[in-house]
C-alpha positions as CSV (number, residue, x, y, z in Angstrom):
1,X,0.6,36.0,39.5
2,X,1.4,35.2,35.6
3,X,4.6,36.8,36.2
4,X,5.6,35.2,39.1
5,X,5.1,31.8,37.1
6,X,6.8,33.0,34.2
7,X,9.6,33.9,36.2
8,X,9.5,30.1,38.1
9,X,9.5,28.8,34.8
10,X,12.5,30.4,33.2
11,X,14.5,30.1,36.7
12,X,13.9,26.6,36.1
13,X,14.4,26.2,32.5
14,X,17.8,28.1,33.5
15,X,18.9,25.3,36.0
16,X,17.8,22.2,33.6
17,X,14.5,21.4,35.5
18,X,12.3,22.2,32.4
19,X,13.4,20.9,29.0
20,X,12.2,22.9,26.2
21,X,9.9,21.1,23.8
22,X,11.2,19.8,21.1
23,X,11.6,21.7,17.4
24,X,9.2,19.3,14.9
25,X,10.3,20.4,11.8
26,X,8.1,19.0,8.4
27,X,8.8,17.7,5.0
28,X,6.8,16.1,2.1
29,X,8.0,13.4,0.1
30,X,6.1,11.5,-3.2
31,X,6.6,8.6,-5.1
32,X,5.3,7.9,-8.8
33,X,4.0,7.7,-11.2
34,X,2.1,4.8,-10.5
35,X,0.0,4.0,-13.9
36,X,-3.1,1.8,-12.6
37,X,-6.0,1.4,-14.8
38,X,-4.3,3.4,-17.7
39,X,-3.9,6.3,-14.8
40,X,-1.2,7.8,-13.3
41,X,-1.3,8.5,-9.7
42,X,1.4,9.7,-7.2
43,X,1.6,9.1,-3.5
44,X,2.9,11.7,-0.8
45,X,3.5,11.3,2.8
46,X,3.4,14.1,5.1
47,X,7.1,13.3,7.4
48,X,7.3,14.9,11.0
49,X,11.5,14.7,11.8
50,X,12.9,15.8,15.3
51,X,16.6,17.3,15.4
52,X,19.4,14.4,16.2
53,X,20.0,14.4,20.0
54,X,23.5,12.6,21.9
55,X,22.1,9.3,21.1
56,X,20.2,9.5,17.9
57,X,18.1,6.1,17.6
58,X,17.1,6.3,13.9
59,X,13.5,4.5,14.0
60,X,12.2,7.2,16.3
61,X,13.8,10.2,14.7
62,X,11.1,11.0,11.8
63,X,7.5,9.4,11.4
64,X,4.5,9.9,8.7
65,X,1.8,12.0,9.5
66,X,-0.5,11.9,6.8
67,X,-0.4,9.8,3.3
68,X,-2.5,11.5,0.3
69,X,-2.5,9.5,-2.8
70,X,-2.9,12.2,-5.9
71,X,-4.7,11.7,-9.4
72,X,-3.5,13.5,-12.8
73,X,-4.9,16.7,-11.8
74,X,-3.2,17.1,-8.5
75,X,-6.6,16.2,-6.3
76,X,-6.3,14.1,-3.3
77,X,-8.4,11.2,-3.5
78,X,-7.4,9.3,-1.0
79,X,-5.7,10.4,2.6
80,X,-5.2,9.2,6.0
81,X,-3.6,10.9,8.9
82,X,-1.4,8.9,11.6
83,X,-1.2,10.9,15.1
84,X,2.7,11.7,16.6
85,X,3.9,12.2,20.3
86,X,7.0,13.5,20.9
87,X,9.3,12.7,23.8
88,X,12.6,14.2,24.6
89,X,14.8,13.5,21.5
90,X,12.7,11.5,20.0
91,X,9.0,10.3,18.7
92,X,7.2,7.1,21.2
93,X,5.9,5.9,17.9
94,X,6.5,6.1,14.3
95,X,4.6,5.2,10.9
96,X,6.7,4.9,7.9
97,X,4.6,3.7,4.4
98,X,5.9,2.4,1.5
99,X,4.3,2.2,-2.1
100,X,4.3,0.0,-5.3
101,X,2.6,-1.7,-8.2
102,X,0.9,-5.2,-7.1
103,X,0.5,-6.7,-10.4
104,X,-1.9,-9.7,-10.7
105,X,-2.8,-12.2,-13.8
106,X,-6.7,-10.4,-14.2
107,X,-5.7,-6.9,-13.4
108,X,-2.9,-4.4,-11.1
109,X,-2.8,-1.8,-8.5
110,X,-1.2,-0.2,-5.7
111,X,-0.2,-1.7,-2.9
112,X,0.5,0.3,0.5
113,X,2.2,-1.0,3.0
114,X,2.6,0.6,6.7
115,X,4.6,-0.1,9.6
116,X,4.4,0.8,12.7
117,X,7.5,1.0,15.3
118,X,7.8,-0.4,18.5
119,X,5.7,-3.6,17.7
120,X,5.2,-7.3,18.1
121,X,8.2,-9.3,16.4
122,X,5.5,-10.4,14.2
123,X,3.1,-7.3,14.0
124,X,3.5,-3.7,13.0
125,X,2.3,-4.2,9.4
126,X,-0.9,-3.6,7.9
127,X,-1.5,-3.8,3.9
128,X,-4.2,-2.1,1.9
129,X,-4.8,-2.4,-2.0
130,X,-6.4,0.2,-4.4
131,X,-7.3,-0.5,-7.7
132,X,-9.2,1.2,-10.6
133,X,-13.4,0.6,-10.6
134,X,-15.8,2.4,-12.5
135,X,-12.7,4.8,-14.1
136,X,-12.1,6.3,-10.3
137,X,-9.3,4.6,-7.7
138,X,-10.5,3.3,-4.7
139,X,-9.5,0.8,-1.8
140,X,-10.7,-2.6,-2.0
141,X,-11.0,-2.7,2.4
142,X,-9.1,-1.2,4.8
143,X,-5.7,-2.2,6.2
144,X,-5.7,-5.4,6.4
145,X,-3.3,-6.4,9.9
146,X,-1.8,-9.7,11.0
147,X,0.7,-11.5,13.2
148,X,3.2,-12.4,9.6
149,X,3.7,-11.2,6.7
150,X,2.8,-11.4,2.8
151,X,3.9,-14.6,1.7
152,X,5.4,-15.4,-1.6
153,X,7.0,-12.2,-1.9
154,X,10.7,-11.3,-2.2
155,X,12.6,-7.3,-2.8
156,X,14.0,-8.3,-5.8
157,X,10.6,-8.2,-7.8
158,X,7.2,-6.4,-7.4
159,X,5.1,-7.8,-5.3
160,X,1.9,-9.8,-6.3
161,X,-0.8,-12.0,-6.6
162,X,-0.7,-15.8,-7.0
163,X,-3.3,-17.6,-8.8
164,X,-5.6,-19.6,-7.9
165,X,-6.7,-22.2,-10.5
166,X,-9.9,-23.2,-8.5
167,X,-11.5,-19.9,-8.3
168,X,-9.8,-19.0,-11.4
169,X,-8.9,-15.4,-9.4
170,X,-5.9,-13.9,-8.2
171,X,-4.9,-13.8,-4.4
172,X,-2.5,-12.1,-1.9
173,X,-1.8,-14.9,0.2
174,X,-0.4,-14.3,4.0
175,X,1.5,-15.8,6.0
176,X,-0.3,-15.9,9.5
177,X,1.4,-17.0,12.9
178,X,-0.8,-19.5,15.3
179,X,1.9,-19.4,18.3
180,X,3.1,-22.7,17.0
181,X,3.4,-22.4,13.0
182,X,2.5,-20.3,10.1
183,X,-0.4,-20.8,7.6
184,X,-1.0,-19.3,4.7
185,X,-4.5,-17.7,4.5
186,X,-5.6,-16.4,0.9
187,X,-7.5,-13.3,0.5
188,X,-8.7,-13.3,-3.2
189,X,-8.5,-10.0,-5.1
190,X,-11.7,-9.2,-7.5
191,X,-10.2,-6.3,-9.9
192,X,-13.9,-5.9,-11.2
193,X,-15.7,-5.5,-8.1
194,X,-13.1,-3.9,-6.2
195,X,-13.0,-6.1,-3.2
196,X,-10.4,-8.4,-1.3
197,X,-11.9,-10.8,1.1
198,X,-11.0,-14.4,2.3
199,X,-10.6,-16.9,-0.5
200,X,-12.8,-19.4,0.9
201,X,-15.5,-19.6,3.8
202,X,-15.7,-23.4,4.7
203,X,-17.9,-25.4,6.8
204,X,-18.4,-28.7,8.4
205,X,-20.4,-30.9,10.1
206,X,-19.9,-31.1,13.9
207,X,-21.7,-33.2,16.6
208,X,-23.4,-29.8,17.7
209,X,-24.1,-28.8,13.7
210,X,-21.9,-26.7,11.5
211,X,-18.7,-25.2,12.2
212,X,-16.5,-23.0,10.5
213,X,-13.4,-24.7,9.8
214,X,-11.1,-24.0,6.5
215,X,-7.9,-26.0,5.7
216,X,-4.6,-24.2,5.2
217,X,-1.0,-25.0,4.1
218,X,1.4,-24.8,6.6
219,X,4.9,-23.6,7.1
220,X,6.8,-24.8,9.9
221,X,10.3,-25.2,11.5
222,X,10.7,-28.6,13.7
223,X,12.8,-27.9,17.0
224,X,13.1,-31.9,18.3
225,X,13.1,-32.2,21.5
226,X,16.0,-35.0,23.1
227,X,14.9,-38.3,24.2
228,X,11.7,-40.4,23.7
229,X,8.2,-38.9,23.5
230,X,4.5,-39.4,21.7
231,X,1.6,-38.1,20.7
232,X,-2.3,-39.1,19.6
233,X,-3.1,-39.2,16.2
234,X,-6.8,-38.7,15.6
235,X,-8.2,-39.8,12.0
236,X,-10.4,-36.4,11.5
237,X,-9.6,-32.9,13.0
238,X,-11.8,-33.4,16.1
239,X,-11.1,-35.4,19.4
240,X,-14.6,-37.6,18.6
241,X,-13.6,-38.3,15.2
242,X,-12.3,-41.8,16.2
243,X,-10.1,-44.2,18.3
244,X,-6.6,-41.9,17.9
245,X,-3.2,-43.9,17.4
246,X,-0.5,-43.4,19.4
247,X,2.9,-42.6,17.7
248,X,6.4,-42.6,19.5
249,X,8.2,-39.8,18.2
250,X,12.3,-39.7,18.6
251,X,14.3,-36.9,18.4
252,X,15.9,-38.3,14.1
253,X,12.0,-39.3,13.4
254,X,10.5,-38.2,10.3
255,X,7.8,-35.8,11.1
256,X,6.3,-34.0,7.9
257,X,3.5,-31.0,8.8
258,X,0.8,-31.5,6.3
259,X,-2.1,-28.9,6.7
260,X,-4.0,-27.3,9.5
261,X,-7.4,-26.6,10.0
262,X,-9.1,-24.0,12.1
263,X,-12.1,-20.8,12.0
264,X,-10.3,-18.2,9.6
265,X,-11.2,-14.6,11.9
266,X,-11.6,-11.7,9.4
267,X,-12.8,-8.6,12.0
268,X,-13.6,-5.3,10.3
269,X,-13.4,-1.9,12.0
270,X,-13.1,1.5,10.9
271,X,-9.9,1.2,11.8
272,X,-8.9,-1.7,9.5
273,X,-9.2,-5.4,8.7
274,X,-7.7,-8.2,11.4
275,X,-6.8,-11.4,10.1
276,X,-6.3,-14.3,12.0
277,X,-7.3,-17.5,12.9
278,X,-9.0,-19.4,16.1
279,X,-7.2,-20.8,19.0
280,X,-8.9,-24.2,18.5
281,X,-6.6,-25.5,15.3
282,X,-5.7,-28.9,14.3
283,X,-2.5,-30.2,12.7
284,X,-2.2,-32.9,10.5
285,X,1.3,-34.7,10.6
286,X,3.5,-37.5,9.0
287,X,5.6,-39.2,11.5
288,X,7.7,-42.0,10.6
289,X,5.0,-43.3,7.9
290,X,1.7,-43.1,10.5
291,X,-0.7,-39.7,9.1
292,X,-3.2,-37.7,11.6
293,X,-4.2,-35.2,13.4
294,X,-2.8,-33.3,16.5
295,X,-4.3,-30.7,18.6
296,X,-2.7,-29.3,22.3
297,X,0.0,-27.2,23.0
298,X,1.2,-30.9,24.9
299,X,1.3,-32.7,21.3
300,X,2.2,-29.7,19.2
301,X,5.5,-29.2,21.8
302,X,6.4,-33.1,21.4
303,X,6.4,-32.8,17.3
304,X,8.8,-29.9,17.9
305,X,6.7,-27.2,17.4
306,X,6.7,-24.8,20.7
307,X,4.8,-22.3,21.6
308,X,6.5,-18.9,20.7
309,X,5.5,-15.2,19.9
């Protein structure tokens, strides 16, 4: 019986009904030193690559394995693995990570950064930091994912922290996507305790009790719409806060996005960090001199913000 499927097999093979699987072939690559803490660390990724085929697509062609992160005397002291699946020519989904310095004003350490491919336009990246407690290296949390990006940071310098004179403490801000605008969530960095967490936990008082609600700057791109529409403007973030105003909004008006204010979601696993915000978020907006608060998809479309992503 074995050689009567043996012999099926290579009759097929022969005649192009069974395509041999694909030659992985392996590599290492490191980068360093990286001096945090007044010690120098290097990090290496373990790269999977599969040979070029007609129609070589270049982001599914090699992906990371495994990422160690190596102290003076060669030990591994930190490593995670990434699992691979090859099909055909080419990988369903691959990992690349990058590594650097993030230098803040109270301290420094390393930054990586992964990326996964295919993705969300918006998604795909996840960040973690490491930094120096107690003499050893060790990661303040673990990835930390979001729909967006780091904010404030550009590839012609390092990237790093921006200060915050409040707290007096340095913190990696983000750039977060609601489905209508981005705001910028900070996550401050403690050096001395090892830790990055959200920058603020706020509260307020709601007809039910407290709620969690945080206030956030806001980056947005207006998209007018053509002819003549309006929206309510509440005084408070909160449809009981008071008798709204209505304001006609034209397609030249000046319409000025303030801040936003929603729940901040920070979900830990042992997979990672998500960061994020709740569906329930208010806008504050300028238009043509009258100031307040907007809330639906309705009002949020009529300012020239549309629902996208």
């Amino acid at each position: 019986m074995v050689r009567i499927l043996l012999a099926v097999v290579a009759f097929a093979a022969a005649f192009g009904q069974v395509k041999p699987a694909p030659t992985i072939s392996s590599l290492e690559r490191s980068a360093g030193p990286f001096v945090v803490g007044g010690h120098s660390y290097w990090v290496t990724v373990q790269v999977k690559q599969l040979p070029a085929g007609k129609n070589p697509d270049p982001d599914f062609q090699e992906t990371v394995s495994a990422v160690r992160i190596r102290d003076e005397a060669g030990r591994a002291i930190f490593q995670r693995t990434f699992p691979y699946r090859a099909s055909g020519d080419r990988f369903e989904e691959t990992t690349a990570v990058h590594s650097e310095i993030l230098k803040g004003r109270t301290g420094s350490g390393l930054l990586l950064t992964y990326g996964v491919v295919p993705s969300t336009p918006l998604g795909g990246q996840s960040w973690q930091v490491f930094g120096v407690v107690g003499g050893k290296l060790r990661a303040f949390s673990g990835p930390i994912s979001t729909e967006g990006e780091l904010a404030g940071q550009s590839s012609s310098t390092p990237p790093h922290t921006a200060w915050d004179e409040s707290l007096k403490a340095d913190v990696l801000n983000f750039r977060v996507w609601t489905g209508n605008f981005f705001i910028i969530v900070p996550l401050r960095v403690d050096w001395t305790m090892g830790s990055i967490r959200p920058a603020y936990r706020c509260w307020k008082m709601a007809g039910h009790g407290l709620i969690e609600a945080c206030r956030f700057r806001v980056e947005a791109e207006r998209r007018p719409e053509e002819g003549l529409t309006f929206v309510r403007l509440f005084p408070q973030a909160g449809e009981k806060a008071g008798i709204p105003l209505h304001a006609v909004i034209k397609k030249d008006s000046a319409v000025e996005f303030i801040e936003a204010e929603a729940a901040l979601q920070w979900e830990e696993s042992a997979e990672g960090v998500g960061l994020g915000v709740s569906e329930d978020i208010w806008l504050k907006v300028r238009i043509d001199g009258k100031e307040g608060w907007i809330h639906s998809q309705e009002d949020f479309q009529a300012v020239g913000l549309p629902q996208a992503g």
